[in-house]
Backbone as CSV, one residue per row, in Angstrom:
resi,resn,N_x,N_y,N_z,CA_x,CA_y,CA_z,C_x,C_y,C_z
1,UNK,92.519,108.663,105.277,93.489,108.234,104.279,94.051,106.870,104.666
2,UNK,93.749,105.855,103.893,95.145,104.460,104.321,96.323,104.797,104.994
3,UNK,96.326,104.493,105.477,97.822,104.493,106.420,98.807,103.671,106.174
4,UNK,100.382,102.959,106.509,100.750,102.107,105.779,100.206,100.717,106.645
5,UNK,99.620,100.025,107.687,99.145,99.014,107.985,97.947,98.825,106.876
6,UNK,97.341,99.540,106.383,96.558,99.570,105.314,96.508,98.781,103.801
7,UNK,97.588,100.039,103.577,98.822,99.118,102.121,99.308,98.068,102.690
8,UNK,99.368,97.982,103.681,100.543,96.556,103.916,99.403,95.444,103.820
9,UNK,98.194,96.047,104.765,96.834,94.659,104.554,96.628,94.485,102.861
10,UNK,96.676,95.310,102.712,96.693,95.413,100.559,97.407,94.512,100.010
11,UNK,98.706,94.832,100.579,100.182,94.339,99.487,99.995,92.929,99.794
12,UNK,99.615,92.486,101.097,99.647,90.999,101.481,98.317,90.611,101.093
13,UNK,97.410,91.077,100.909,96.307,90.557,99.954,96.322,89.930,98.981
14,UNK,96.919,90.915,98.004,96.944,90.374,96.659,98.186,89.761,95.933
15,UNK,98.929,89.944,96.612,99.892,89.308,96.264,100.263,87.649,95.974
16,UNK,99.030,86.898,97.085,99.032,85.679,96.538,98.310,85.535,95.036
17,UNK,97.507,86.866,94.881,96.522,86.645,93.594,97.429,87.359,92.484
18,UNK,98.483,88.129,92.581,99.374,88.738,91.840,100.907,88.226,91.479
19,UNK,101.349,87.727,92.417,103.037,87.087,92.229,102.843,86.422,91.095
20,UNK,103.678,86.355,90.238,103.783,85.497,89.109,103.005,85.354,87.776
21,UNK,102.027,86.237,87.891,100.727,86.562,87.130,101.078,87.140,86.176
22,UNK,100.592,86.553,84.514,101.115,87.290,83.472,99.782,88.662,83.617
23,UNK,99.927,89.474,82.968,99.607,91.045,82.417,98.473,90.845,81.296
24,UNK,97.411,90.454,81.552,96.144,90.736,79.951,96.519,91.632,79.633
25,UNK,95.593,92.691,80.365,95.679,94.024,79.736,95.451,94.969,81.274
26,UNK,95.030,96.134,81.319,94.917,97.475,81.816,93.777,97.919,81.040
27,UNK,92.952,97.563,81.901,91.509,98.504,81.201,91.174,100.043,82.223
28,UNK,91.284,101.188,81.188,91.583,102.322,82.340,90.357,102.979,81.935
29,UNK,89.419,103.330,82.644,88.046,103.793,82.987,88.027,105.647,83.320
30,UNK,88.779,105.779,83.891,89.063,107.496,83.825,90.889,107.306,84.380
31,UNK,91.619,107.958,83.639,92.625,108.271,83.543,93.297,109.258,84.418
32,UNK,92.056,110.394,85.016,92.317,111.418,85.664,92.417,111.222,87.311
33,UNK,93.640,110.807,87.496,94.295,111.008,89.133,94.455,111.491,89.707
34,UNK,95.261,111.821,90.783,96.260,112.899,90.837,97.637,113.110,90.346
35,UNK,98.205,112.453,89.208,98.621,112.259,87.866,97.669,111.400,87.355
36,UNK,97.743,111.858,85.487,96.987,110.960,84.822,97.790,109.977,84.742
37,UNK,96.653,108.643,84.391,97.906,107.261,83.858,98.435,107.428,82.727
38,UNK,99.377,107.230,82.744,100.303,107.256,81.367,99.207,106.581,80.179
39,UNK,99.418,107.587,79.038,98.048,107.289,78.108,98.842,105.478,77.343
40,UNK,99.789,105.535,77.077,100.834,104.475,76.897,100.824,103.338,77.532
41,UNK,100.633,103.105,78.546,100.725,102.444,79.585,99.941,100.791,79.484
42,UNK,98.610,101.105,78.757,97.648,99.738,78.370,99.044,99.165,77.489
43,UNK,99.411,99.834,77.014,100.095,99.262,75.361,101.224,98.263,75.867
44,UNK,101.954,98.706,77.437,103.177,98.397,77.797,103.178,97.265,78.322
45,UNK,101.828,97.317,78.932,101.643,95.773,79.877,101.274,94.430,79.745
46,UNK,100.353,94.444,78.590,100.022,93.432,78.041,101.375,92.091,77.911
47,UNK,101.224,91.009,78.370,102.659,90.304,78.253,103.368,89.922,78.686
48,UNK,103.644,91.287,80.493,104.431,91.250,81.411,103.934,89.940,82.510
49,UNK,104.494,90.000,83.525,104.566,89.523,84.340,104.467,89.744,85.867
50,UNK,103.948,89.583,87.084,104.063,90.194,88.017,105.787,89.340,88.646
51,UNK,106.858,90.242,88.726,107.599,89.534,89.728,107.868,89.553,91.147
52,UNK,107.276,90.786,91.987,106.863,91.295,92.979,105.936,92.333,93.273
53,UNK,105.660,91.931,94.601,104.536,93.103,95.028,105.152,93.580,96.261
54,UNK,105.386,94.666,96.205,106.277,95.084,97.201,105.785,96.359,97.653
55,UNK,106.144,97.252,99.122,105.352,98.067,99.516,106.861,99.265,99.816
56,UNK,107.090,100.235,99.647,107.247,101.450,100.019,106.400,102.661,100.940
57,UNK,106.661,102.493,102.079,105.861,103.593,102.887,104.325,103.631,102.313
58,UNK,103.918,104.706,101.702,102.538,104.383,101.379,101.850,103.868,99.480
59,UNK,103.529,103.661,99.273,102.963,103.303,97.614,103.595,101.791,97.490
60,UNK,102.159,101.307,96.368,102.618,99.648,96.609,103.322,99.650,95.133
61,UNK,104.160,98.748,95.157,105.224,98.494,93.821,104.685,97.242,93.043
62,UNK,104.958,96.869,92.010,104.582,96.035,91.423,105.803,95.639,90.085
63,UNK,106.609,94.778,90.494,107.441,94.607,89.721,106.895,93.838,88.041
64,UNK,107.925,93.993,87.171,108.022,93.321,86.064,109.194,93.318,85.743
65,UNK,109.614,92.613,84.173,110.723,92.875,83.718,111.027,93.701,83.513
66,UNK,110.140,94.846,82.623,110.395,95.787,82.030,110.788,96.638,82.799
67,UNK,109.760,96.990,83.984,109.715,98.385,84.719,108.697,97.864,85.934
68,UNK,108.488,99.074,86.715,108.024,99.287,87.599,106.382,99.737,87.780
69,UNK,105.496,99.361,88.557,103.715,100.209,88.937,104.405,100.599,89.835
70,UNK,104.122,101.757,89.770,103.727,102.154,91.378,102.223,102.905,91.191
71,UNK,102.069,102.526,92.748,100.405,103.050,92.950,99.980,103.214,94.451
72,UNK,99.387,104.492,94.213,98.797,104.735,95.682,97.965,105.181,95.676
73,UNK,96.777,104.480,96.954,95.554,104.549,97.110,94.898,105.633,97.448
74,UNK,96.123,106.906,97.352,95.291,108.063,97.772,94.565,108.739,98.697
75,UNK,93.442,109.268,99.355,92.726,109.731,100.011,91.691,107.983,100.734
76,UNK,91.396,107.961,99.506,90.057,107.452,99.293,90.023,105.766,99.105
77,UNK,91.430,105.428,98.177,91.422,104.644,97.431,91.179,102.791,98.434
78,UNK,90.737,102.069,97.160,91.021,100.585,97.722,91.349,100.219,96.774
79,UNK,91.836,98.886,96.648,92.290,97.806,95.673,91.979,96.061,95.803
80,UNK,90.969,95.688,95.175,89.909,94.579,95.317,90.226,93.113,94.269
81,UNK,90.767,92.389,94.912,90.837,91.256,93.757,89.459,90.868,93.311
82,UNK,89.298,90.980,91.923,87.813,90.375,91.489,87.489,89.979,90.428
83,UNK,86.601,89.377,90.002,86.218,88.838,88.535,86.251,90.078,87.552
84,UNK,86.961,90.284,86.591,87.173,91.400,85.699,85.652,91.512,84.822
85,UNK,84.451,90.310,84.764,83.487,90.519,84.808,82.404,91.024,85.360
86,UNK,82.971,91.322,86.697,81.830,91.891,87.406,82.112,93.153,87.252
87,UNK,80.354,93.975,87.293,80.337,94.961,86.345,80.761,96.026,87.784
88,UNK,81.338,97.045,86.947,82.269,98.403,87.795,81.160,99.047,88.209
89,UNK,81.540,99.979,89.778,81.002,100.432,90.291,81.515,101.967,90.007
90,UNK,80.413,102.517,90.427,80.519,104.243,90.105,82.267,104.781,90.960
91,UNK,83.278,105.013,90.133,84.673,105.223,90.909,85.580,104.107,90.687
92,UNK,85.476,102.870,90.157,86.116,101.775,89.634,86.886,102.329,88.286
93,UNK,88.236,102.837,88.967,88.758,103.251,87.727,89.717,102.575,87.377
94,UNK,90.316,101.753,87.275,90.647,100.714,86.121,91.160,99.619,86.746
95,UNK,91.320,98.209,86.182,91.467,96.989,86.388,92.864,96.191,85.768
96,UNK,93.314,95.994,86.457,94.801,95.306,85.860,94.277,93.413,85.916
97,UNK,94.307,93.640,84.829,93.770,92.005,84.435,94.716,91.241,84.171
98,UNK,94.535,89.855,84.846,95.465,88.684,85.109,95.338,87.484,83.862
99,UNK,96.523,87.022,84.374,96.617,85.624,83.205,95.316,84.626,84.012
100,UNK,95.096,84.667,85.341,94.645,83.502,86.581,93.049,83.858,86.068
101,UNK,92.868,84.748,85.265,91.200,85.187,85.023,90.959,86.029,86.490
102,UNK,91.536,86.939,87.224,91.279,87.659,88.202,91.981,88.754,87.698
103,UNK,91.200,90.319,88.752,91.898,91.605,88.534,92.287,92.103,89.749
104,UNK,92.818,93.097,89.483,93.163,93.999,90.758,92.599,95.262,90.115
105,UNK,91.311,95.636,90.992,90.276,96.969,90.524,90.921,98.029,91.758
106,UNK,90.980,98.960,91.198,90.889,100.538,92.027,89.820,101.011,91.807
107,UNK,89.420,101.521,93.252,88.343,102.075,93.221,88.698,103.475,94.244
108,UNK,88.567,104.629,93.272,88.841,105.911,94.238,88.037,107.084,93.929
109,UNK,87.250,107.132,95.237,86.088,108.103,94.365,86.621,109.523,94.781
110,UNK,87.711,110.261,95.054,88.125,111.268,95.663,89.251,111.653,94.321
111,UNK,90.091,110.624,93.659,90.947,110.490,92.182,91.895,111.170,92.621
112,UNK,92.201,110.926,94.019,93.404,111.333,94.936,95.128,110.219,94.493
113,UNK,94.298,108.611,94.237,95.229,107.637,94.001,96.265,108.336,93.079
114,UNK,97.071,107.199,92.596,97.942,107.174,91.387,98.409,106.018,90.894
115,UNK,98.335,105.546,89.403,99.086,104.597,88.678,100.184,105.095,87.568
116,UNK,101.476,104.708,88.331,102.575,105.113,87.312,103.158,104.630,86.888
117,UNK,104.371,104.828,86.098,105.045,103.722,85.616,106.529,104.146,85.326
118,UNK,107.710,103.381,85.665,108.925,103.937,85.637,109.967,102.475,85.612
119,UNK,110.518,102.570,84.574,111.641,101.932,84.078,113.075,101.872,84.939
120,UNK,113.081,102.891,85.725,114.143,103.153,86.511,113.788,102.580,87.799
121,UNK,114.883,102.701,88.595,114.749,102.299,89.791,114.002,102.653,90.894
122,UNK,112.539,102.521,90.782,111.182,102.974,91.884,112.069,103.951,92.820
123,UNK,112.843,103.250,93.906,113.629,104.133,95.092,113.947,105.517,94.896
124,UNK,114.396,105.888,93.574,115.211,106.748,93.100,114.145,107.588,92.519
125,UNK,112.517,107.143,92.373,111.768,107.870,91.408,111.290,108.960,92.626
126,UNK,111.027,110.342,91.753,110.796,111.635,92.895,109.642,111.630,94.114
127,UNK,109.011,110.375,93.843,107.839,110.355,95.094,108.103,109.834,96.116
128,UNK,109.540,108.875,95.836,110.202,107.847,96.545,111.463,107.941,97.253
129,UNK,111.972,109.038,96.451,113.789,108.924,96.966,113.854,109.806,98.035
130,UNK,112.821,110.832,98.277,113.378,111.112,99.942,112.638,110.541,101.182
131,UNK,111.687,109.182,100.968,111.748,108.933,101.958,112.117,108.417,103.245
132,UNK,111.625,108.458,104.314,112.501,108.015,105.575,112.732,106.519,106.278
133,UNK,113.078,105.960,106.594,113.486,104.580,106.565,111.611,103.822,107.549
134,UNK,111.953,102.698,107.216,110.491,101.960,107.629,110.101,101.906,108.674
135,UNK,109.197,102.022,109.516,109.218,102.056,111.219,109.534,100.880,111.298
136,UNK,109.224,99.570,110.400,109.104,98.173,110.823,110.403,97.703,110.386
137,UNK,111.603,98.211,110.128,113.084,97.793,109.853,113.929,97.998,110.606
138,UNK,114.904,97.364,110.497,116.317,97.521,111.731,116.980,98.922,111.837
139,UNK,116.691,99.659,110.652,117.402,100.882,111.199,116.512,102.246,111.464
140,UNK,115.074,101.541,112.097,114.416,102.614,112.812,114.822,101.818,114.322
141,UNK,114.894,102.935,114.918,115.123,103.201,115.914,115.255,104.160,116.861
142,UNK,114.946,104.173,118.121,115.025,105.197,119.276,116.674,106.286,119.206
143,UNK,117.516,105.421,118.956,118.621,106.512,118.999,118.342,107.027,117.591
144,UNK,117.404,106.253,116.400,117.845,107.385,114.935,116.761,108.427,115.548
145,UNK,115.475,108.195,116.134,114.562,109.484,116.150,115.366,110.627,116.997
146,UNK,116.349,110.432,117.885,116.647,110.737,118.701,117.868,111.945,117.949
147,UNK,118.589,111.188,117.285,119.697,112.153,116.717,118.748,113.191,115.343
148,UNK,117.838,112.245,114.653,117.231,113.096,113.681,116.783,114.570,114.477
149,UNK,115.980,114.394,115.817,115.263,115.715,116.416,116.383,116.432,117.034
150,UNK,117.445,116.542,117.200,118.309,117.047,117.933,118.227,118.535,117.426
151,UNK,117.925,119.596,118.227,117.909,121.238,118.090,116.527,121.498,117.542
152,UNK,115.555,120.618,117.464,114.197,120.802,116.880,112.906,120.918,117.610
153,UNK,112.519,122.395,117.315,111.617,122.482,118.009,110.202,122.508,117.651
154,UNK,109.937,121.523,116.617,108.791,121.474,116.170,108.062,120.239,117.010
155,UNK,106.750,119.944,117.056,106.088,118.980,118.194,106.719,117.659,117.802
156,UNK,106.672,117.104,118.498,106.979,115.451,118.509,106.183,114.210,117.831
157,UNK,104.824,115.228,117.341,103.833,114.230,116.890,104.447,114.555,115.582
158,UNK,104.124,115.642,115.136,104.441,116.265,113.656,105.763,115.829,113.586
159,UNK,106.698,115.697,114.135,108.062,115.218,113.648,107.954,113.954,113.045
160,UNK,107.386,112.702,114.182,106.845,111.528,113.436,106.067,111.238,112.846
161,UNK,105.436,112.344,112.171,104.905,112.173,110.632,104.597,112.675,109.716
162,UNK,106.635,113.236,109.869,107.163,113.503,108.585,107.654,112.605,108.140
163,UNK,107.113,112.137,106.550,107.898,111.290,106.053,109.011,111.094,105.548
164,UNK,109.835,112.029,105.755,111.332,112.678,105.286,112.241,112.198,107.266
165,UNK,111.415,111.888,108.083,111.801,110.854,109.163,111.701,109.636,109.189
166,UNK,110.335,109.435,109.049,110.011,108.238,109.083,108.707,107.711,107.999
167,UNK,108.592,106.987,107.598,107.675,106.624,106.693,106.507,106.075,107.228
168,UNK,104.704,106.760,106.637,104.104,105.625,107.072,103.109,105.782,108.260
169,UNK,103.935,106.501,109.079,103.458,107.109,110.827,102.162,108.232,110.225
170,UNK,101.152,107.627,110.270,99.709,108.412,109.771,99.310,109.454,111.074
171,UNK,98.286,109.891,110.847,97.906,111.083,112.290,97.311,109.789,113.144
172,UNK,96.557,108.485,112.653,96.055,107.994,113.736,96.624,107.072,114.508
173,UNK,98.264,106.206,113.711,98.888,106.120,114.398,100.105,106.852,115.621
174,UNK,100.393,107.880,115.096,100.920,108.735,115.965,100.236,108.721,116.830
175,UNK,99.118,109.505,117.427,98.301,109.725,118.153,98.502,108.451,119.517
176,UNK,98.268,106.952,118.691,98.077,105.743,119.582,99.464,105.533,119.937
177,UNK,100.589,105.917,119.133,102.082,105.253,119.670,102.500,106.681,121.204
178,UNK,102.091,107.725,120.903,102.579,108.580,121.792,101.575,108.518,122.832
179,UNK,100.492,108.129,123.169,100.092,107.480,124.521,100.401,106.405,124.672
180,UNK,100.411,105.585,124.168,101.231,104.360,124.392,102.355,104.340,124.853
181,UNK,102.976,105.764,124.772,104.786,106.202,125.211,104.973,107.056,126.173
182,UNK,103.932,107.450,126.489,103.628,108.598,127.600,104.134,110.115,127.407
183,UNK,103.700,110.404,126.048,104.489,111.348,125.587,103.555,112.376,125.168
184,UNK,103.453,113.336,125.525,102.608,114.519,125.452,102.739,115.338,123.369
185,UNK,101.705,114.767,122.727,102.331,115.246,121.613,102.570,116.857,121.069
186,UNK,102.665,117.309,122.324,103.075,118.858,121.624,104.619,119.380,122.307
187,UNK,105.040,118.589,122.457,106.385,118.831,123.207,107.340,118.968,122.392
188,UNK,108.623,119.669,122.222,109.245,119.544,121.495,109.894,118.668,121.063
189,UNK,110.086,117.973,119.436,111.017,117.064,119.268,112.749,116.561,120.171
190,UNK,113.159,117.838,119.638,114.539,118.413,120.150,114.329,117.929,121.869
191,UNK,113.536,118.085,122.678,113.428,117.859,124.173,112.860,116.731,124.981
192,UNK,112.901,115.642,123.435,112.548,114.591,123.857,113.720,113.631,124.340
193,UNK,113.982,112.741,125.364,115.286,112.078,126.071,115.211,111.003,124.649
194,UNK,116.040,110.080,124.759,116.764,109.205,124.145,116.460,107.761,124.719
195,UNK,116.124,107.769,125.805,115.104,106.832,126.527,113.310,106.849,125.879
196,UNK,112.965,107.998,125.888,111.706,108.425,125.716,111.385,107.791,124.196
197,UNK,112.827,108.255,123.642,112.687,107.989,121.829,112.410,106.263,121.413
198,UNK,113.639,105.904,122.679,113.253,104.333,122.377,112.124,103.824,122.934
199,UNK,111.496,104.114,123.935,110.149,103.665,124.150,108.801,103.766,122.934
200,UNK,109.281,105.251,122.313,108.439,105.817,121.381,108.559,104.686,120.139
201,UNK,109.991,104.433,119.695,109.820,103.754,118.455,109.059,102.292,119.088
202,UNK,109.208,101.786,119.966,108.748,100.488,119.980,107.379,100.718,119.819
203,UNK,106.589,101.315,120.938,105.380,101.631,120.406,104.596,101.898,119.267
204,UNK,105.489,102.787,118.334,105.442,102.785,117.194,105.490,101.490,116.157
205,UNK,106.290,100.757,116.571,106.174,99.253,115.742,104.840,98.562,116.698
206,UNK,105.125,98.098,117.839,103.347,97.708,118.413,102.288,98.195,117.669
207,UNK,102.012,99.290,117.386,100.962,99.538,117.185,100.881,99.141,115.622
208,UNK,101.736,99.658,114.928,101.407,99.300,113.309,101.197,97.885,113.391
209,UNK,102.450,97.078,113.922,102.237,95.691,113.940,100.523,94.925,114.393
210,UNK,100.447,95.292,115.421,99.068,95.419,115.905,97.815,95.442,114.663
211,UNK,98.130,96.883,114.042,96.910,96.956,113.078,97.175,96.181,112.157
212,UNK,97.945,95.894,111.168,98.153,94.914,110.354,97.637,93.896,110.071
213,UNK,98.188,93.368,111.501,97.708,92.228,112.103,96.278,91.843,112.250
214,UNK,95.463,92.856,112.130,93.932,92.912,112.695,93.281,93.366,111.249
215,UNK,93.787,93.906,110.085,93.803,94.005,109.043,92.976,95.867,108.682
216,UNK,94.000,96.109,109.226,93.547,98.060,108.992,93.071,98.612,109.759
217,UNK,92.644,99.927,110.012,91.818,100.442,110.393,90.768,101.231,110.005
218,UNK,89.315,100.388,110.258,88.237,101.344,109.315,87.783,102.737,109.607
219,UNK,88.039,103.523,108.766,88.121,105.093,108.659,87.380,105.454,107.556
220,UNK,86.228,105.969,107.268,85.498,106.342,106.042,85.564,105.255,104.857
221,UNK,86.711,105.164,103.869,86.254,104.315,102.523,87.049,102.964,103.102
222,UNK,88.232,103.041,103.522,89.113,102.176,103.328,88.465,100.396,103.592
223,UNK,88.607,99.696,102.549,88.351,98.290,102.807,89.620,97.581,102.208
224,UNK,89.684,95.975,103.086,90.940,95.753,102.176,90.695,95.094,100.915
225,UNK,91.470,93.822,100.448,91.589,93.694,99.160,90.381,92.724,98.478
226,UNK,89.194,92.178,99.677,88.334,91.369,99.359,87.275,92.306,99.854
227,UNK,87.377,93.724,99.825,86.259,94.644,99.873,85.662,94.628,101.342
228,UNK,86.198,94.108,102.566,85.553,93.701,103.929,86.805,94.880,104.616
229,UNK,86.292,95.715,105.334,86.554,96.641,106.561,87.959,96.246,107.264
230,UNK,88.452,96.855,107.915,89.710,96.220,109.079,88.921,96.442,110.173
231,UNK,89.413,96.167,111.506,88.775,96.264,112.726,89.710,96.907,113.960
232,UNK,91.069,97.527,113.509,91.883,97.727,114.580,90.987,98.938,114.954
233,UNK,89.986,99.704,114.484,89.201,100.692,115.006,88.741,100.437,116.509
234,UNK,88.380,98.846,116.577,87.629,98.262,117.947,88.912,98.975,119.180
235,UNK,90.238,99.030,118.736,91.303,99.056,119.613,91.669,100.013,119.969
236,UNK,91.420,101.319,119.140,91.968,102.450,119.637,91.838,103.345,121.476
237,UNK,93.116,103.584,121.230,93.268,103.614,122.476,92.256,105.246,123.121
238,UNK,93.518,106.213,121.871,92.717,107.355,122.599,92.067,108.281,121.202
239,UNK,92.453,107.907,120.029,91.970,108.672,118.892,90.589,108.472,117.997
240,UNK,89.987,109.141,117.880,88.477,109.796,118.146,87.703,109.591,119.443
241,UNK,88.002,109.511,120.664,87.294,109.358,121.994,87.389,110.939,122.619
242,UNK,87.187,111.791,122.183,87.514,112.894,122.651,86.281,113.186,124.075
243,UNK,86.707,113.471,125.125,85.507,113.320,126.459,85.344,112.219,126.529
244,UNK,85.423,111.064,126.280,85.493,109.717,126.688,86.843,109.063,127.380
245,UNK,86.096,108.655,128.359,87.308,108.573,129.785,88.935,107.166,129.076
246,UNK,89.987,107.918,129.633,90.933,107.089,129.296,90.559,105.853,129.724
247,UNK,91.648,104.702,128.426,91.134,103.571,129.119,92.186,103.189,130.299
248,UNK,93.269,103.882,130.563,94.357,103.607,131.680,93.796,103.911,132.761
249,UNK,93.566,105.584,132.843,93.283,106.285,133.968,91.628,106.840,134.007
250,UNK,90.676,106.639,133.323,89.090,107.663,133.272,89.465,108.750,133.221
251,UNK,90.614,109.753,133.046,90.315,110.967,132.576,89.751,111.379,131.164
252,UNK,88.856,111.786,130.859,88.451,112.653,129.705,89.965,113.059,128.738
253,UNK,89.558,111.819,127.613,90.529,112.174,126.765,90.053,113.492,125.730
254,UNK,91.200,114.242,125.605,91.404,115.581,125.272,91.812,115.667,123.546
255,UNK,90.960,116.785,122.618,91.167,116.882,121.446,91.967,118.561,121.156
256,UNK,92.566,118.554,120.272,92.815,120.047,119.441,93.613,119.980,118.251
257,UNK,93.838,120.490,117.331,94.550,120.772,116.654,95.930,120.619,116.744
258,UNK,96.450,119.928,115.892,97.873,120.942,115.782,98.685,119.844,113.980
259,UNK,98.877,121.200,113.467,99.463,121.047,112.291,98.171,120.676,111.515
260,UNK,96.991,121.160,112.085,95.597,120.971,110.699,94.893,119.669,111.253
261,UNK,95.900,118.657,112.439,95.677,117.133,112.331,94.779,117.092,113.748
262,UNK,93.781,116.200,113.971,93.249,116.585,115.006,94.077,115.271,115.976
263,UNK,94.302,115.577,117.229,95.477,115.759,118.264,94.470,115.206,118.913
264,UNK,94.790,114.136,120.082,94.421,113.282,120.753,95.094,112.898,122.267
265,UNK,94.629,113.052,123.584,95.743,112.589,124.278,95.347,112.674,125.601
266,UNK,95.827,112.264,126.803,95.276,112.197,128.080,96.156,112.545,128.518
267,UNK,95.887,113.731,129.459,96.283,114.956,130.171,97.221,114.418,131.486
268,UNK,96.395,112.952,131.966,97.218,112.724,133.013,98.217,111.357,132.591
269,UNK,98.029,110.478,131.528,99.009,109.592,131.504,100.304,110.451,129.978
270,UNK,99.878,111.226,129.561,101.147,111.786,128.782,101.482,112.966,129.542
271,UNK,102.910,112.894,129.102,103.993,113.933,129.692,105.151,115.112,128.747
């Protein structure tokens, strides 16, 4: 699934090809998401304007006058600036066409994404309003993870990525921020120190920052917005190396379960 270094390689993609961009049209190719697009929706856009492209945890925003896109890439999804002439590929389900003669195509062959639309204030809309503040903003931090887990005894990985904590924190970043923190991810939230927490969040920003920076990480579909791969895959520290020796210490990094997510970690540098 995209992660948010993902959307974020996205949002900063297209956004030079989107800011300011009047609205042709919305040519919608299958409708069926995981909500349908509003059948209305071609009718609304034609006209508008892009006034921002802005990112929320894992859904990217797309301002106008009128109202609000929101959209997320789903399982599967990408989002490709391209000639609205070039002909669609099998899963190219619809194209938001520009004044500049360029589009922004989705392509999701899983129809996990979503394109919505809301007049009200995005923050406040139900996919949006409970989530948890940004790892990459001033008020994440080691003392908030710290007071959020207090009496909680659910693991420490699964705590950070709930998005009702924190936004964004995917299974494969977790995985890399809690060796990176020396933190054993099945330990209890609740029994993690306040020291530990602040080491954890920084890591946690390193690493997203990191992938971003390197432009994603390639995982099955995900490409970014000119259809080319990310590469923070080259970097991973300990997630998918399972029996392949740490890169700190050569112990045989260790796999299992937990919460459905497959769990990653070295026995002798986490604690």
């Amino acid at each position: 699934m995209p992660e948010l270094p993902e959307v974020e390689t996205t949002r900063r993609g297209i956004e030079p090809h989107a800011l300011g961009q009047g609205i042709v049209a919305l040519v919608v190719r299958e409708s069926r998401l995981r909500w349908p697009i509003p059948p209305d929706l071609p009718d609304k856009l034609p006209g508008l304007a892009v006034a921002a492209v802005r990112r929320r945890g894992k859904y990217l925003l797309l301002d106008t006058a009128a109202g609000y896109l929101i959209l997320h890439l789903g399982m599967s999804g990408s989002l490709r600036v391209c000639d609205p002439a070039l002909p669609p590929r099998k899963h190219d389900h619809f194209d938001l066409v520009l004044g500049n003669g360029l589009c922004l195509r989705f392509h999701d062959p899983r129809r996990f994404g979503c394109l919505l639309w809301t007049e009200a204030d995005p923050h406040a809309h139900p996919l949006l309003a409970a989530l948890g503040p940004e790892p990459l903003e001033a008020d994440f931090s080691g003392a908030y993870l710290h007071r959020r887990a207090a009496g909680r005894n659910t693991a420490v990985k699964a705590f950070l990525m709930d998005s009702h904590v924190v936004v964004g924190v995917g299974n494969i970043y977790a995985n890399e921020a809690l060796f990176m923190a020396g933190l054993l991810p099945t330990r209890a939230a609740g029994r993690v120190s306040l020291a530990d927490y602040e080491r954890l969040a920084a890591t946690v920003r390193e690493v997203l920052a990191a992938s971003i920076a390197q432009g994603g990480t390639t995982l099955r579909d995900f490409v970014n917005e000119a259809g080319h791969p990310g590469y923070f895959q080259q970097t991973l520290r300990v997630y998918g190396r399972a029996g392949e020796p740490c890169r700190a210490c050569a112990t045989p990094v260790r796999l299992e379960r937990l919460g459905q997510r497959a769990t990653y970690w070295c026995p002798t540098c986490q604690h």
